[in-house]
One Martini backbone bead per residue (centre of mass of N, CA, C, O) as a GRO file, in nm:
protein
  193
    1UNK     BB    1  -4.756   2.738  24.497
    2UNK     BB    2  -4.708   2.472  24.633
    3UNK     BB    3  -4.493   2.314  24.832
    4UNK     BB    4  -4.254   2.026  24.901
    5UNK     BB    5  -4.185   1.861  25.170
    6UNK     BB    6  -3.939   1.605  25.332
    7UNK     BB    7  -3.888   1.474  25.654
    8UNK     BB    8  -3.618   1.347  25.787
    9UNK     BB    9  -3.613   1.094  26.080
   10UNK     BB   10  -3.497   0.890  26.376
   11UNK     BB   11  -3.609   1.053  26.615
   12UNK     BB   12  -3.736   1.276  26.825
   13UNK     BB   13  -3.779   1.587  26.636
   14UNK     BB   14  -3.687   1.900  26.730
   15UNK     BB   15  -3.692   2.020  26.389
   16UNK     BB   16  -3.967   1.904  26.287
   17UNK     BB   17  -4.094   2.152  26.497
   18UNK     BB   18  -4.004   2.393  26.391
   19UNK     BB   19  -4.059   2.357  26.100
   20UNK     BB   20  -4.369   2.306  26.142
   21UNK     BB   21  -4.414   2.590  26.295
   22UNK     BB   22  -4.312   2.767  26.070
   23UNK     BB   23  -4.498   2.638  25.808
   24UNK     BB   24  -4.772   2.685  25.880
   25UNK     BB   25  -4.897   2.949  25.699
   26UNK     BB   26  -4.810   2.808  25.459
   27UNK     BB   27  -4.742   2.714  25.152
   28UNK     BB   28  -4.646   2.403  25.289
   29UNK     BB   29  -4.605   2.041  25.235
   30UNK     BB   30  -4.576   1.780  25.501
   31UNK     BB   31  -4.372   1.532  25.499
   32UNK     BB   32  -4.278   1.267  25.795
   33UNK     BB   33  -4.010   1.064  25.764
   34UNK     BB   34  -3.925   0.699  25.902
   35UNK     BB   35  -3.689   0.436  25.955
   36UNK     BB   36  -3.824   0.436  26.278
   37UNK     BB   37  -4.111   0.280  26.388
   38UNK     BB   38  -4.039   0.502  26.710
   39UNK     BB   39  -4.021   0.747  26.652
   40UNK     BB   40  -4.072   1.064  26.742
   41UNK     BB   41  -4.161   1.200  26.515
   42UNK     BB   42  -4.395   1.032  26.404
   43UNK     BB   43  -4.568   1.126  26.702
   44UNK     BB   44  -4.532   1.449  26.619
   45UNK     BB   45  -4.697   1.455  26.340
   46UNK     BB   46  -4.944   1.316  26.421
   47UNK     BB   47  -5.036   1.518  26.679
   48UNK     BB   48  -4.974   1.796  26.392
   49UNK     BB   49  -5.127   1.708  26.133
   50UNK     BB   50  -4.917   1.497  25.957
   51UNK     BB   51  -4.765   1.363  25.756
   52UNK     BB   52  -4.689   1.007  25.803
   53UNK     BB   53  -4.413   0.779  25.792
   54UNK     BB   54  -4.265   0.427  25.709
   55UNK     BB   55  -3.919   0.395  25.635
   56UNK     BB   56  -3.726   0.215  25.468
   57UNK     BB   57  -3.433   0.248  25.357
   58UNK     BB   58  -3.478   0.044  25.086
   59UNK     BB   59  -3.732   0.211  24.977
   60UNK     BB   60  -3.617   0.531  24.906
   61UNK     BB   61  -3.612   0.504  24.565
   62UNK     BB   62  -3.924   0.440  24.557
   63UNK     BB   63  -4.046   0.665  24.715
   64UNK     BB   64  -3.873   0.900  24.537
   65UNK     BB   65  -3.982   0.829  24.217
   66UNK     BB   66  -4.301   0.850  24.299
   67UNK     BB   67  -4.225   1.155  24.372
   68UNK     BB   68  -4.257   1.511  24.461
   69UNK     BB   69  -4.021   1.726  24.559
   70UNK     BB   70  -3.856   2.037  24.623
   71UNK     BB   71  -3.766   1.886  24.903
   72UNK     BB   72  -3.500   1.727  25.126
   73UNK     BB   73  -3.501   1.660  25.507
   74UNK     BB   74  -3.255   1.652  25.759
   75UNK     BB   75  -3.363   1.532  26.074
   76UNK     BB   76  -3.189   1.309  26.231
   77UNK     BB   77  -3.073   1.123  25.998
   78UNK     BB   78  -2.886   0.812  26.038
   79UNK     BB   79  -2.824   0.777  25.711
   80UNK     BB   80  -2.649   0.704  25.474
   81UNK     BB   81  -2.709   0.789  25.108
   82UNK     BB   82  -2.737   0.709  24.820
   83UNK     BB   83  -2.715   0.800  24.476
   84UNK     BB   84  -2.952   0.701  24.370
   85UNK     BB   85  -3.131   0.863  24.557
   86UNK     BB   86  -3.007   1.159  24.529
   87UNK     BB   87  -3.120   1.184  24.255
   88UNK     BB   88  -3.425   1.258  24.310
   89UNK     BB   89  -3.310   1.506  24.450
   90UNK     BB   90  -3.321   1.779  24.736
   91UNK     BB   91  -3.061   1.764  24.956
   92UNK     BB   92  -3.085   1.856  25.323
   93UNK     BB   93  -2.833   1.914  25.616
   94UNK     BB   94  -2.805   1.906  26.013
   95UNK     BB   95  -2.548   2.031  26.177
   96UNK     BB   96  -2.346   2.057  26.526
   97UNK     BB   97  -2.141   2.250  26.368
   98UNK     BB   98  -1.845   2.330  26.192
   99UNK     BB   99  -1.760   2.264  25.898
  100UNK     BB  100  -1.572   2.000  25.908
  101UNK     BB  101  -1.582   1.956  26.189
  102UNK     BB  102  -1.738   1.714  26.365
  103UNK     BB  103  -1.784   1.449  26.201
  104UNK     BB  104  -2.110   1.303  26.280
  105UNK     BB  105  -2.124   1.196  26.585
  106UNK     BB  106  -2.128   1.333  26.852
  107UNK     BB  107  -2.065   1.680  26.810
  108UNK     BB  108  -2.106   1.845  27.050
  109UNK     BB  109  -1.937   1.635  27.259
  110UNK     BB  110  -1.681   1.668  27.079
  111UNK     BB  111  -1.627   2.005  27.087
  112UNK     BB  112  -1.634   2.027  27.372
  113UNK     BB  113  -1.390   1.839  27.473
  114UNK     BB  114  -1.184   1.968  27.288
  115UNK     BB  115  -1.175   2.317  27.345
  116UNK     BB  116  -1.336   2.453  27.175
  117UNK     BB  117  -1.474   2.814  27.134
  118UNK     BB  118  -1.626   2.778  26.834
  119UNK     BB  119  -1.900   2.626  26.656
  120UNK     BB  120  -2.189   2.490  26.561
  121UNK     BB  121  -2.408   2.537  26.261
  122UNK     BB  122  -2.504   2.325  25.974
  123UNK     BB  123  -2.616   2.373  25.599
  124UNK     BB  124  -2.589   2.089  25.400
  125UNK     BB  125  -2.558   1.930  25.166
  126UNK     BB  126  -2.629   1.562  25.023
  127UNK     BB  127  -2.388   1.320  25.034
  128UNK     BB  128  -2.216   0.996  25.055
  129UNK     BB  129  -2.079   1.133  25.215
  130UNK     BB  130  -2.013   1.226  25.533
  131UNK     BB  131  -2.053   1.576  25.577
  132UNK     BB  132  -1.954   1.653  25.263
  133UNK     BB  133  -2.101   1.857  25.151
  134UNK     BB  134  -2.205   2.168  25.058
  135UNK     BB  135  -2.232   2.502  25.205
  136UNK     BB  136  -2.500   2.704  25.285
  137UNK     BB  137  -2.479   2.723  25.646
  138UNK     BB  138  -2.381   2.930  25.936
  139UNK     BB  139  -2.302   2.908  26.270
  140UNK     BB  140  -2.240   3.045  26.557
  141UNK     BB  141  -2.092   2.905  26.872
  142UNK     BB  142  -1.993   2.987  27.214
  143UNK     BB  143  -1.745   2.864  27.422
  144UNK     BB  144  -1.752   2.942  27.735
  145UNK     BB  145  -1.656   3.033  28.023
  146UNK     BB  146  -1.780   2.779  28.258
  147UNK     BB  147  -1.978   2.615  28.022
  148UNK     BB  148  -2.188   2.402  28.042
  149UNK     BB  149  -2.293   2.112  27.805
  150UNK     BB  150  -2.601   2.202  27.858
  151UNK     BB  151  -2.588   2.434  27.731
  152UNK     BB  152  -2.453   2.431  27.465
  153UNK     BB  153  -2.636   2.253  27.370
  154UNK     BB  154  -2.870   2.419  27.361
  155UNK     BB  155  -2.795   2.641  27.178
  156UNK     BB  156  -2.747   2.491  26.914
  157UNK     BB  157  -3.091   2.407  26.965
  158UNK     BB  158  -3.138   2.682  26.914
  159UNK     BB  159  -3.010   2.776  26.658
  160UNK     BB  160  -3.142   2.545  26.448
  161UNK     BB  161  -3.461   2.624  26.495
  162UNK     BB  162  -3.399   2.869  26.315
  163UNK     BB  163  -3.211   2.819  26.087
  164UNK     BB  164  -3.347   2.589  25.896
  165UNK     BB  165  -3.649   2.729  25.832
  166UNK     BB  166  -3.516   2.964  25.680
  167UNK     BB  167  -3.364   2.794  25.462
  168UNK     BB  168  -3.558   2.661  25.322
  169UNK     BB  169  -3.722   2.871  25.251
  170UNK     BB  170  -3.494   2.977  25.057
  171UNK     BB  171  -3.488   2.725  24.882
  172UNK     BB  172  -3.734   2.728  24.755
  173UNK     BB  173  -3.721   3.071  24.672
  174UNK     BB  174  -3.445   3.078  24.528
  175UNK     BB  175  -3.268   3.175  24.765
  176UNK     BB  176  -3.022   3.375  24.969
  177UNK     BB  177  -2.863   3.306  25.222
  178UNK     BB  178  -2.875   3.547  25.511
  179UNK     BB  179  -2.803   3.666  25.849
  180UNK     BB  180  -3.067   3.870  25.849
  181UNK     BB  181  -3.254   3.628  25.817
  182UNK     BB  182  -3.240   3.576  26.142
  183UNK     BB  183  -3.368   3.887  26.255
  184UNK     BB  184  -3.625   3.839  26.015
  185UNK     BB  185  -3.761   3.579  26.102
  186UNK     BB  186  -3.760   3.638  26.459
  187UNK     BB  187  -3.871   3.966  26.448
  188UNK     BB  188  -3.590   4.125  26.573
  189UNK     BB  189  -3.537   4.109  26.884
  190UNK     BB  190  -3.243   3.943  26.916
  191UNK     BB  191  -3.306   3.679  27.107
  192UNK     BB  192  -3.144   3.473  26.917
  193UNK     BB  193  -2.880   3.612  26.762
   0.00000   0.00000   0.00000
């Protein structure tokens, strides 16, 4: 039986193409939602011919009232969600550092400003907390002695891309995820780590 998630995005969506190319084979059918008339992701699903909608944020109860989707993916949305619209399905979101720390916007230059060697990525459900849901899955990323920001950033984005897709999958199929499902998600070779 297909399966269905819908991905919110506001802005690039370089996580909504890694999504998309990791379900390119399964029975999985991805439509993709932004509040953003301009944002990149919806040109993005345009061209790897994806449906794609632009969703204004007020219509959001009604778009999931009239749908049924398996899951709901934040990549991305700029927006805290009420609680009538999470109501209507299973949100789950992706941020960039390892919650509770770093809750918000710019995580990513704010964990490397602060000093800590440690970060990471959340997936974690969606409540109208923002960043404030029950964690799902975490990774952590090593911020190295005289790592540059744009390593360390590109890492965390090394990371969400395989990391996202695989959680997914097992939210999808009632499984739990584990650390080793990212060793055998992404071939075995490690080279992911």
């Amino acid at each position: 039986m297909t399966k269905k998630i819908a991905v919110m995005g506001s802005g690039e969506g370089t996580n909504f193409q890694a999504i998309a190319e990791y379900f390119k084979d399964k029975d999985v059918k991805i439509v993709c939602l932004s509040d953003n008339l301009n944002a990149r992701i919806l040109e993005r699903a345009q061209k790897i011919g994806i449906e794609n909608h632009y969703l204004p944020f007020e219509e959001n109860a009604a778009y999931f009232g009239a749908k049924d989707f398996d899951l709901i993916v934040l990549a991305g949305y700029m927006r805290i969600l009420p609680p009538d619209v999470l109501d209507l399905g299973r949100f789950i979101n992706l941020h960039p550092s390892l919650l509770p720390a770093f809750k918000g916007k710019d995580a990513i230059q704010r964990a490397f400003l602060a000093g800590v060697k440690v970060s990471g990525v959340t997936v974690h459900w969606v409540t109208d907390e923002l960043d404030g849901g029950k964690i799902i899955a975490q990774y952590p990323v090593l911020i190295e002695n005289l790592m540059h920001f744009d390593e360390f950033e590109a890492e965390i984005h090394k990371i969400e891309h395989v990391l996202y897709p695989i959680v997914i999958e097992k939210l999808l199929n009632d499984e739990v995820f584990d650390f080793s499902d990212l060793i055998s998600g992404c071939g075995g070779c490690g080279n992911c780590r």
